[in-house]
LOZADREN-939602 format. One record per atom (N, C-alpha, C, CB): z, y, x; residue number from 1; atom name. Coordinates in steps of 0.2 Angstrom, whole numbers. Glycine has a CB too. Example, Ala and Ser with C-alpha at 12.3 -4.5 7.8 and 13.67 -1.06 7.14 Angstrom:
<rs>
R      Z      Y      X    n  atom
R     39    -28     66    1     N
R     39    -22     62    1    CA
R     39    -16     66    1     C
R     45    -22     57    1    CB
R     35    -11     64    2     N
R     36     -5     68    2    CA
R     39      0     64    2     C
R     29     -3     70    2    CB
</rs>
This chain:
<rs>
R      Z      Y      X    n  atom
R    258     97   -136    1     N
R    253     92   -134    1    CA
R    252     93   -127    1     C
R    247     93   -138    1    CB
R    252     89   -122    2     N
R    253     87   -116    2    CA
R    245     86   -113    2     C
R    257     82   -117    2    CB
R    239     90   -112    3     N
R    233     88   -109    3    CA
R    234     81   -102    3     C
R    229     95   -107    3    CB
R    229     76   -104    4     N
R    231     72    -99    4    CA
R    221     75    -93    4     C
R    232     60   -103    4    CB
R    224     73    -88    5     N
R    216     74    -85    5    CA
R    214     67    -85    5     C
R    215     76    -77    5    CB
R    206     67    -86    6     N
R    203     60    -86    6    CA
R    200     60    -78    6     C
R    197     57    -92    6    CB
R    206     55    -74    7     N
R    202     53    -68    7    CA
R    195     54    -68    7     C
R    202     48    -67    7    CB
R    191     59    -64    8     N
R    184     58    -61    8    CA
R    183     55    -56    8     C
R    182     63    -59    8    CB
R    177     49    -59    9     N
R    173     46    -57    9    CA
R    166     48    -54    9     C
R    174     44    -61    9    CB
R    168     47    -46   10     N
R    164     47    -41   10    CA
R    155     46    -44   10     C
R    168     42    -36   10    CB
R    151     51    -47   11     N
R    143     47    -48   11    CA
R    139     44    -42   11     C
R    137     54    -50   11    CB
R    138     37    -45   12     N
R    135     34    -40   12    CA
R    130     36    -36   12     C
R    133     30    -40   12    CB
R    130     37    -29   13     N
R    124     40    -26   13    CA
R    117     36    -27   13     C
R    125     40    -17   13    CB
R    112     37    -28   14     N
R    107     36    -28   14    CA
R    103     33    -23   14     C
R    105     41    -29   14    CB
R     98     29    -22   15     N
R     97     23    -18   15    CA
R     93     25    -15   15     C
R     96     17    -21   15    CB
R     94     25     -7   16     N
R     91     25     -2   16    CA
R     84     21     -1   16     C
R     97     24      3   16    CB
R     80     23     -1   17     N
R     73     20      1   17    CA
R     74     19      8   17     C
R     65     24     -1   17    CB
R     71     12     10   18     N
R     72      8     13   18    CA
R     67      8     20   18     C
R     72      5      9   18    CB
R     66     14     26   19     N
R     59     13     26   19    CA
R     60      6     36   19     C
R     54     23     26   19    CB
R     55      2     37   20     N
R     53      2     42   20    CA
R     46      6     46   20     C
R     53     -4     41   20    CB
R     47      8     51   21     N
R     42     13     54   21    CA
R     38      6     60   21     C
R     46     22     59   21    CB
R     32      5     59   22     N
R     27      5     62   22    CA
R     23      7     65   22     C
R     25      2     61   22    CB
R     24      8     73   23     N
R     20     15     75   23    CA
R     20     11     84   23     C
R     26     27     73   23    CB
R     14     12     87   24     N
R     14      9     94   24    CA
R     15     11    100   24     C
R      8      7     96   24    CB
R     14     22     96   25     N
R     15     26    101   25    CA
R     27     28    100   25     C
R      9     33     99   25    CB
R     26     25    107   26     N
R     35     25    106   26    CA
R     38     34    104   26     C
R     38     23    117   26    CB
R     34     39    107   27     N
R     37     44    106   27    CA
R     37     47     99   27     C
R     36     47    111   27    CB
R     31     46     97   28     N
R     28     47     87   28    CA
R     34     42     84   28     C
R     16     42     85   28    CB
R     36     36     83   29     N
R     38     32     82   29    CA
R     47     34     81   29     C
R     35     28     86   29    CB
R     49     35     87   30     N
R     57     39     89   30    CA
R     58     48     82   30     C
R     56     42    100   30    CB
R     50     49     83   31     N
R     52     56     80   31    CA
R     51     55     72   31     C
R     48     62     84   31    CB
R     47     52     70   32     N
R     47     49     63   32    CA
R     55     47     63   32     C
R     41     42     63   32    CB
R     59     42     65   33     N
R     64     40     66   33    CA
R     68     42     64   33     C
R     66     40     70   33    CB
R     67     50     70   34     N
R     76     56     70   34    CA
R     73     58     60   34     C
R     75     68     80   34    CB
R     68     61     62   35     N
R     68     64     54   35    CA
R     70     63     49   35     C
R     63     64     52   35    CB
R     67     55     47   36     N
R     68     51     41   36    CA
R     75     50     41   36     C
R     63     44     40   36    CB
R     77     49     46   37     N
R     87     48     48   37    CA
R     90     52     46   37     C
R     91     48     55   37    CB
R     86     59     45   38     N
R     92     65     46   38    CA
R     92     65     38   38     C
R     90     73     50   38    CB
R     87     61     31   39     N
R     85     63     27   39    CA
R     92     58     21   39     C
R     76     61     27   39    CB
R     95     62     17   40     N
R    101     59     13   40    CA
R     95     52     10   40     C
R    105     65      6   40    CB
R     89     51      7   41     N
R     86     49      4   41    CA
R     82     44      6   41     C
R     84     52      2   41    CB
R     81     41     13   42     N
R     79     37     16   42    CA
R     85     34     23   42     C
R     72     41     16   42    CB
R     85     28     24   43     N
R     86     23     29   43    CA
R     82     19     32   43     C
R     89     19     28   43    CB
R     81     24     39   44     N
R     77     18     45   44    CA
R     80     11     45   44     C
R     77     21     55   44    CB
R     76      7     43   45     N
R     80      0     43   45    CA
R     76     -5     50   45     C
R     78     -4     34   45    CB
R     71     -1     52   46     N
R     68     -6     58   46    CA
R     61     -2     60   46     C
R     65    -15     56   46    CB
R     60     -4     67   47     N
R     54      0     72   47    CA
R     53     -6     75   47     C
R     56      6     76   47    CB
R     47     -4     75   48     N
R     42    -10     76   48    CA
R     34     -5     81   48     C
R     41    -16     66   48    CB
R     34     -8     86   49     N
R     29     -7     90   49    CA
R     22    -12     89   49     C
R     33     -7     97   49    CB
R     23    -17     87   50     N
R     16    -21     87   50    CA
R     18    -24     81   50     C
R     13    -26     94   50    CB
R     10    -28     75   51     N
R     10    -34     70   51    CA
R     16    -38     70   51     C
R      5    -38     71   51    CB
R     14    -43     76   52     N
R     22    -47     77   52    CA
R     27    -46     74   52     C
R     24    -48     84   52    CB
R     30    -40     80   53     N
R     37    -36     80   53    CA
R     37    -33     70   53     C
R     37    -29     86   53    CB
R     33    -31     69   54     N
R     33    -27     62   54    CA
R     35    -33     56   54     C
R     23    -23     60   54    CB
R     30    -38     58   55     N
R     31    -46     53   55    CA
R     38    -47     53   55     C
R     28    -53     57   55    CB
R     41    -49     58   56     N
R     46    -51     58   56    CA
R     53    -44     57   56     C
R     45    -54     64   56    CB
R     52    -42     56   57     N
R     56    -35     55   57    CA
R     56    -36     46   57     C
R     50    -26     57   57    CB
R     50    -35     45   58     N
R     49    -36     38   58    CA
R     50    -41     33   58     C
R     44    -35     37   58    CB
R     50    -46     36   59     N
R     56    -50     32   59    CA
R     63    -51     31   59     C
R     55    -56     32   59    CB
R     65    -49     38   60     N
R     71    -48     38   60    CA
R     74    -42     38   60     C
R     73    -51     42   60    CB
R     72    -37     36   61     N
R     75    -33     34   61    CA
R     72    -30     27   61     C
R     76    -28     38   61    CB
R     65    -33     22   62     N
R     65    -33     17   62    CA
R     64    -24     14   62     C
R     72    -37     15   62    CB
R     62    -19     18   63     N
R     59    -12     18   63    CA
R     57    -12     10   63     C
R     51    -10     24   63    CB
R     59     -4      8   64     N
R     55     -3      4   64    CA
R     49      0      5   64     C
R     57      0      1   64    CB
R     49      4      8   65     N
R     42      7     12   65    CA
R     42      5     19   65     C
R     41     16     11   65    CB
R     36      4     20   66     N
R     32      1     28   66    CA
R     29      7     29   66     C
R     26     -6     28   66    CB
R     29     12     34   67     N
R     24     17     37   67    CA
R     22     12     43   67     C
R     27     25     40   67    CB
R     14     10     42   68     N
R     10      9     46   68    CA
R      5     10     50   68     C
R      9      7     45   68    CB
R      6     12     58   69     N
R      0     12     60   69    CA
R     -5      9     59   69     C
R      0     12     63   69    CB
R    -10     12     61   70     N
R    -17      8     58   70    CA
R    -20      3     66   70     C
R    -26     16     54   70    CB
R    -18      9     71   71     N
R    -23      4     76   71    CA
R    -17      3     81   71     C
R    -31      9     80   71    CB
R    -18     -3     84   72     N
R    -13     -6     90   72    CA
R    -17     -6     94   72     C
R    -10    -13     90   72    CB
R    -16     -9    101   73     N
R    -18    -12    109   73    CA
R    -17    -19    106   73     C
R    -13     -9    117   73    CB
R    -14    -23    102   74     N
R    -15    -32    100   74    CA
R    -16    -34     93   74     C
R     -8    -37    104   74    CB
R    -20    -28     89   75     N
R    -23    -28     84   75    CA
R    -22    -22     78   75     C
R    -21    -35     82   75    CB
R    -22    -24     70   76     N
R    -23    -17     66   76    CA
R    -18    -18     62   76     C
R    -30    -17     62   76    CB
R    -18    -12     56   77     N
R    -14    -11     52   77    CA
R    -15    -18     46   77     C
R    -15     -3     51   77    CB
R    -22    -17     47   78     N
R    -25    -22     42   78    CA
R    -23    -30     43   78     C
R    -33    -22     43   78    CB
R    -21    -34     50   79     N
R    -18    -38     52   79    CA
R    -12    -37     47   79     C
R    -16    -38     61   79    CB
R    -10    -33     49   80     N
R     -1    -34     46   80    CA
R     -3    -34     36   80     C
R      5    -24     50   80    CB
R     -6    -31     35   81     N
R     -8    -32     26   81    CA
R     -9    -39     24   81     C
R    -15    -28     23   81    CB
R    -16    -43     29   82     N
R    -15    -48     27   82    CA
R    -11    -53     27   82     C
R    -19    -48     29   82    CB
R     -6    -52     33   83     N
R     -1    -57     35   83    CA
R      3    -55     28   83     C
R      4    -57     43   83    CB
R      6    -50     27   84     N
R     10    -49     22   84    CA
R      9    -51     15   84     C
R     11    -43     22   84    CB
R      5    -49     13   85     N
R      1    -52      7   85    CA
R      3    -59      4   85     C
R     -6    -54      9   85    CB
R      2    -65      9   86     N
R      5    -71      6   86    CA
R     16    -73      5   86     C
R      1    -75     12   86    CB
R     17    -66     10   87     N
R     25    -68     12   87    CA
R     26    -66      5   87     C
R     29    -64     18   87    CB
R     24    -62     -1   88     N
R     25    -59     -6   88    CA
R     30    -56     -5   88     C
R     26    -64    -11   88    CB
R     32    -51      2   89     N
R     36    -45      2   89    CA
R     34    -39     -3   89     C
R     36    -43      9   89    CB
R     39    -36     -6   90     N
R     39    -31     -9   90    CA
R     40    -25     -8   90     C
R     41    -33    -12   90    CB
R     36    -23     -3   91     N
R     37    -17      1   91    CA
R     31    -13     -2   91     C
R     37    -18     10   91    CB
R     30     -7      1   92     N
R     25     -3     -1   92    CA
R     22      0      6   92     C
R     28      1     -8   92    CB
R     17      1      6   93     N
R     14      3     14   93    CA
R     11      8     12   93     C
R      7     -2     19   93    CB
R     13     15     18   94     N
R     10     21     21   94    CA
R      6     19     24   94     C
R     14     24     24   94    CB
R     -1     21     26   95     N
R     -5     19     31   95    CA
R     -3     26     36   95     C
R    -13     18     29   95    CB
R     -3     26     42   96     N
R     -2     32     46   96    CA
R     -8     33     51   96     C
R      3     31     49   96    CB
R    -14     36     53   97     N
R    -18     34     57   97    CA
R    -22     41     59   97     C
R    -23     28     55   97    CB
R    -24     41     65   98     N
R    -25     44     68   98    CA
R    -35     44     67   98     C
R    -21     42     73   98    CB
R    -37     40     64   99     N
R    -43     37     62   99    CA
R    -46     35     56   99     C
R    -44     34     64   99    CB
R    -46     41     54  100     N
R    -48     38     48  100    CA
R    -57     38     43  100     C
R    -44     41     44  100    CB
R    -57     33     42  101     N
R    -64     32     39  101    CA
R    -65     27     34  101     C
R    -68     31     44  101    CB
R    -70     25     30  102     N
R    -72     23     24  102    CA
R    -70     15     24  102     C
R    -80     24     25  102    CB
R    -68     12     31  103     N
R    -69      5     32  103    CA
R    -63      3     31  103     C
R    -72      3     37  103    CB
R    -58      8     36  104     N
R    -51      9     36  104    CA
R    -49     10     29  104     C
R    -49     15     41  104    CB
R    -51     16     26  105     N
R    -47     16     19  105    CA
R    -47     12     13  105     C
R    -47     21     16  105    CB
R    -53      8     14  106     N
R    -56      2     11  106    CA
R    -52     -5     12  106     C
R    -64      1     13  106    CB
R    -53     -5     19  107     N
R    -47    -11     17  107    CA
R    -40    -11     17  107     C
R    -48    -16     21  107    CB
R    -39     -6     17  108     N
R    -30     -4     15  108    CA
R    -30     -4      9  108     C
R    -25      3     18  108    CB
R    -34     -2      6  109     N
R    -33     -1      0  109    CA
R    -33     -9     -3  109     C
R    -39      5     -4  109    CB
R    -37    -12     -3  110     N
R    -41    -19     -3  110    CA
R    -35    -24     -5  110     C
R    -46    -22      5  110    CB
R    -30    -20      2  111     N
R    -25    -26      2  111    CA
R    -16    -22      1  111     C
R    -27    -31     12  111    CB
R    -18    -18     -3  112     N
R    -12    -14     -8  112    CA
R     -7    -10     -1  112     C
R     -6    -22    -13  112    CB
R    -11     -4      1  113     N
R     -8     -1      4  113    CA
R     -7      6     -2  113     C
R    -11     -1     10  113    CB
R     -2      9     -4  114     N
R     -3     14     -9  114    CA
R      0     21     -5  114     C
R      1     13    -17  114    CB
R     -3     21     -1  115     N
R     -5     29      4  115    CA
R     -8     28     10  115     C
R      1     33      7  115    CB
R    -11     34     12  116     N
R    -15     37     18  116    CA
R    -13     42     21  116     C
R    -22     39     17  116    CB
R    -11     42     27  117     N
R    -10     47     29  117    CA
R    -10     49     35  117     C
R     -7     48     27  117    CB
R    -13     56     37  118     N
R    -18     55     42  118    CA
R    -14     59     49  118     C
R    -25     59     39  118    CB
R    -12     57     55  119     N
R     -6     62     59  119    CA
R     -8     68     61  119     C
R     -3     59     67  119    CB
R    -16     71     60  120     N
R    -16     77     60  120    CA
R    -13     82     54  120     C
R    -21     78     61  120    CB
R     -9     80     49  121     N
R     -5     82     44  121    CA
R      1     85     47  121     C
R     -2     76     39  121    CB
R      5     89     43  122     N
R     10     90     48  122    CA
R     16     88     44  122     C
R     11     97     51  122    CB
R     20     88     46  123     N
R     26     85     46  123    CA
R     31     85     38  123     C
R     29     89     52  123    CB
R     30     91     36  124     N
R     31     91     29  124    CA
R     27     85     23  124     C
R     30     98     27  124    CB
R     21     87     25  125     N
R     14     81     20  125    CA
R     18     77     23  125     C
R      4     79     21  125    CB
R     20     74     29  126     N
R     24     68     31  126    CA
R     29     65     27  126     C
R     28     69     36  126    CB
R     32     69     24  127     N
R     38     67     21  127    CA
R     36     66     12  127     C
R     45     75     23  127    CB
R     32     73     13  128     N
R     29     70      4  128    CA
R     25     65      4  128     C
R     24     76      0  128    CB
R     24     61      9  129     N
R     19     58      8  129    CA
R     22     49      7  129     C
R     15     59     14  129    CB
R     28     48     12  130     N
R     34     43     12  130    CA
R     36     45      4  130     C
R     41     46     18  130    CB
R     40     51      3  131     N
R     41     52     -5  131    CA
R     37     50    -10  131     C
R     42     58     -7  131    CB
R     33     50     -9  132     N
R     30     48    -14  132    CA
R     27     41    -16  132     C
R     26     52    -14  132    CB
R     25     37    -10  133     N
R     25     28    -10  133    CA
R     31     26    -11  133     C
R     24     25     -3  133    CB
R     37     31     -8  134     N
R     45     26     -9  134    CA
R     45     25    -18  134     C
R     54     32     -5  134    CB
R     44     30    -22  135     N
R     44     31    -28  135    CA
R     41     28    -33  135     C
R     42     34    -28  135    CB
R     33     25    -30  136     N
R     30     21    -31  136    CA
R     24     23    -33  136     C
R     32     17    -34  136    CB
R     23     29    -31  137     N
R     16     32    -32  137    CA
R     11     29    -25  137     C
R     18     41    -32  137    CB
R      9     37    -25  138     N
R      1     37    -18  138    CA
R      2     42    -18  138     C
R     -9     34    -19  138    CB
R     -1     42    -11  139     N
R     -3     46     -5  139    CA
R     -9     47     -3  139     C
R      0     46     -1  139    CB
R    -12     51     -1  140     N
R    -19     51      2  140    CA
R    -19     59      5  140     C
R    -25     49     -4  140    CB
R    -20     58     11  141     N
R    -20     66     16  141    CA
R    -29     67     12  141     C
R    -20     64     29  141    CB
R    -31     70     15  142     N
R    -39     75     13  142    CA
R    -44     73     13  142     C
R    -40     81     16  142    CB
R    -45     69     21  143     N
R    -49     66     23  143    CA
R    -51     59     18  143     C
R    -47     65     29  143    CB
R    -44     55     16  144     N
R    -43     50     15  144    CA
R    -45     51      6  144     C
R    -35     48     18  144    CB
R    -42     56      4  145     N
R    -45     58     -3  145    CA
R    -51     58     -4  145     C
R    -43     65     -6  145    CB
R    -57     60      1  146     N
R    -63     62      0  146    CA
R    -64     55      1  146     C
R    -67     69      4  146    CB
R    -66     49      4  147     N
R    -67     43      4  147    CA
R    -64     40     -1  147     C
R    -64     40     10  147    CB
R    -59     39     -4  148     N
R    -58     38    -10  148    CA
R    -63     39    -16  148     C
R    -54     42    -10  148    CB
R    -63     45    -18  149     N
R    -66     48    -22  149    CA
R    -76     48    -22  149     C
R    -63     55    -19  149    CB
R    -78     47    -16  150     N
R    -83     43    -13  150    CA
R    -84     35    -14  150     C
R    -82     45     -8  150    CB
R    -77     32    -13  151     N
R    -77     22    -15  151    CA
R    -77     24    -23  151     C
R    -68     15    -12  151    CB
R    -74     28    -26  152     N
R    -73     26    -33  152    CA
R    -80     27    -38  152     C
R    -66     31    -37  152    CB
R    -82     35    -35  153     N
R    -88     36    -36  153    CA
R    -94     29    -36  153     C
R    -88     41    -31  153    CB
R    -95     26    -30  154     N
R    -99     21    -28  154    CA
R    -97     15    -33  154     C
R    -98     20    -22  154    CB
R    -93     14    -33  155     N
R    -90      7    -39  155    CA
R    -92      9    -45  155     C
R    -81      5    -40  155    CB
R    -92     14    -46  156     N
R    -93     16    -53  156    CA
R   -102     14    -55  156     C
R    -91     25    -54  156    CB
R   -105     19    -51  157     N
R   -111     17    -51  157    CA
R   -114     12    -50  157     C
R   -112     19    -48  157    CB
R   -112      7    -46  158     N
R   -113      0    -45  158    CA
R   -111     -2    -53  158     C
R   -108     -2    -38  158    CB
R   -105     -2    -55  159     N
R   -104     -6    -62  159    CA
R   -110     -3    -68  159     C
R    -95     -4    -66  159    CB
R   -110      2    -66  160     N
R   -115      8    -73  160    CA
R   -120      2    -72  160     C
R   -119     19    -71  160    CB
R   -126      4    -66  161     N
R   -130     -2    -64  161    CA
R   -130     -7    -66  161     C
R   -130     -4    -58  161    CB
R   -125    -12    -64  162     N
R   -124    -19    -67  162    CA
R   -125    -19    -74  162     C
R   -119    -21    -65  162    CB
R   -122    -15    -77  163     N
R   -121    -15    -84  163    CA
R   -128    -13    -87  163     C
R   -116    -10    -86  163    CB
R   -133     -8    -86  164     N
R   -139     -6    -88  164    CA
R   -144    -11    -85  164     C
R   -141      0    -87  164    CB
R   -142    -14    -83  165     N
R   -149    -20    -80  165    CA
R   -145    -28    -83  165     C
R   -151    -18    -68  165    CB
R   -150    -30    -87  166     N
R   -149    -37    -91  166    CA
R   -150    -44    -83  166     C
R   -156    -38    -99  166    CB
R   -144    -48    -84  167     N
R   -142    -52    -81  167    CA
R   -147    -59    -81  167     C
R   -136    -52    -83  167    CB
R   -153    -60    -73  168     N
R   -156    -66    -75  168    CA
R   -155    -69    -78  168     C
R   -158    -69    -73  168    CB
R   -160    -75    -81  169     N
R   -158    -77    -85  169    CA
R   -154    -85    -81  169     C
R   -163    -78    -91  169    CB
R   -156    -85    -75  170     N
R   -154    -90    -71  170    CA
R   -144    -90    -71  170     C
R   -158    -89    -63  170    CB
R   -143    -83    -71  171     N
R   -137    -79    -68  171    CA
R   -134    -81    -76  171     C
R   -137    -69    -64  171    CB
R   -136    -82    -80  172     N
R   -132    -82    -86  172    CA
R   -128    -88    -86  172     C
R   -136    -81    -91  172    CB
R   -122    -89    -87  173     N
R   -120    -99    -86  173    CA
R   -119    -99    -95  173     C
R   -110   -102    -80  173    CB
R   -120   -107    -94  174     N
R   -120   -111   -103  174    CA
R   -115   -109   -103  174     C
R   -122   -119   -106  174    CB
R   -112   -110   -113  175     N
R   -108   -111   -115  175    CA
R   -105   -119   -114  175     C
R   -109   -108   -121  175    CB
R    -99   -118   -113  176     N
R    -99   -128   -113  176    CA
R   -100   -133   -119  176     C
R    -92   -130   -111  176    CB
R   -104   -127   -126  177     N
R   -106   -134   -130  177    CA
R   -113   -133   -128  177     C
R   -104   -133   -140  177    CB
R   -116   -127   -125  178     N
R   -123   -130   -122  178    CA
R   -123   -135   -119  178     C
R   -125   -126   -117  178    CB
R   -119   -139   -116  179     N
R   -119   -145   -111  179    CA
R   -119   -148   -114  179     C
R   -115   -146   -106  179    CB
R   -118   -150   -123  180     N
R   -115   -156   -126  180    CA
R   -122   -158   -129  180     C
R   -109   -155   -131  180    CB
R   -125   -166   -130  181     N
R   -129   -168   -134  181    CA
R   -132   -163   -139  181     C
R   -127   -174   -136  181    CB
R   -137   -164   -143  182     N
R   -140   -161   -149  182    CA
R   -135   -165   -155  182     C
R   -150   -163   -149  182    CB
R   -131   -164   -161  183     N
R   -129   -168   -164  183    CA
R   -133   -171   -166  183     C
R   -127   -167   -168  183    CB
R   -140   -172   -167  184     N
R   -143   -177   -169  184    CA
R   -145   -185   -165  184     C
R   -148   -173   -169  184    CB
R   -144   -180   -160  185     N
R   -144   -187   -154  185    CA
R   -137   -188   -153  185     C
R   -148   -185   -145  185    CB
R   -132   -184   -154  186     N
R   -125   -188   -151  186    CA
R   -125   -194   -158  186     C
R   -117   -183   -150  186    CB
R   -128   -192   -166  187     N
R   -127   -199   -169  187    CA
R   -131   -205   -170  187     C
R   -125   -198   -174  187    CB
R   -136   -202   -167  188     N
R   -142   -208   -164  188    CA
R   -139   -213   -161  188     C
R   -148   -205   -158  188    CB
</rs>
């Protein structure tokens, strides 16, 4: 009996997340770049220095993950969520910022950003932090966790509230057979 070898077949590589970098500071931006380039698992697919530029990037090249800065010199990170929002792109946003606070992670979050992360992180949380949005998880650096953890806290409480305290009775709306005649009078 004669063994034949069965041609091996090459396993398909695994699919490169997609990322575009939005960042205003050219040299932060370039080095994010070299990094994520050198990474088998990710492709810089575009760089983008301001909203505009980032917009237009972003539909045409279709990112899986967007790393966003939060603040520009001709507007926010929050610009760019809102525009995006309606394009129904299917990217997933990193927030990157140098500034972070309650208002900021509030409305990234608001408008489906699923990470935070903060540039005094270093460079490895960098990468876990991309990993883990490309994936389709979240991220949140420390700062960004305790704000978090503080909005959820506060919604909660706010619902508990709402829920232990009965609704005027003004605030209550009819049923719509409230609205209908008495039967008695509709066969009058």
């Amino acid at each position: 009996m004669v063994a034949m070898e069965t041609p091996s077949v090459p396993a398909a590589a695994p699919a490169r997340s997609r990322i575009l970098l939005v960042e205003d500071q050219t040299s932060i931006r370039e080095m994010l770049s070299d990094v994520l380039a050198r990474m088998d698992e990710f492709e810089v697919v575009g760089q983008a220095a301001d909203v505009p530029e980032a917009l237009r990037l972003a539909r045409e090249t279709q990112p899986d993950v967007v790393v966003l800065d939060w603040l520009f010199p001709n507007g926010t990170g929050l610009d760019f969520l809102r525009e995006l929002r309606p394009s129904r792109l299917q990217c997933r946003v990193l927030v990157l910022t140098g500034n972070t606070n309650d208002e900021s992670v509030g409305d990234a979050l608001a408008f489906g950003a699923r990470g935070f992360f903060e540039k005094v992180g270093g460079l490895q949380d960098f990468i876990q932090a991309v990993r883990a949005v490309a994936s389709g998880g979240a991220y949140f650096g420390p700062e960004a966790s305790a704000i978090v953890d503080r909005l959820v806290k506060a919604k909660a409480a706010k619902v508990t509230r709402t829920e232990a305290s009965p609704a005027p009775a003004s605030a209550v709306r009819p049923r719509a057979s409230d609205s209908l005649p008495p039967f008695s009078y509709a066969l009058g």
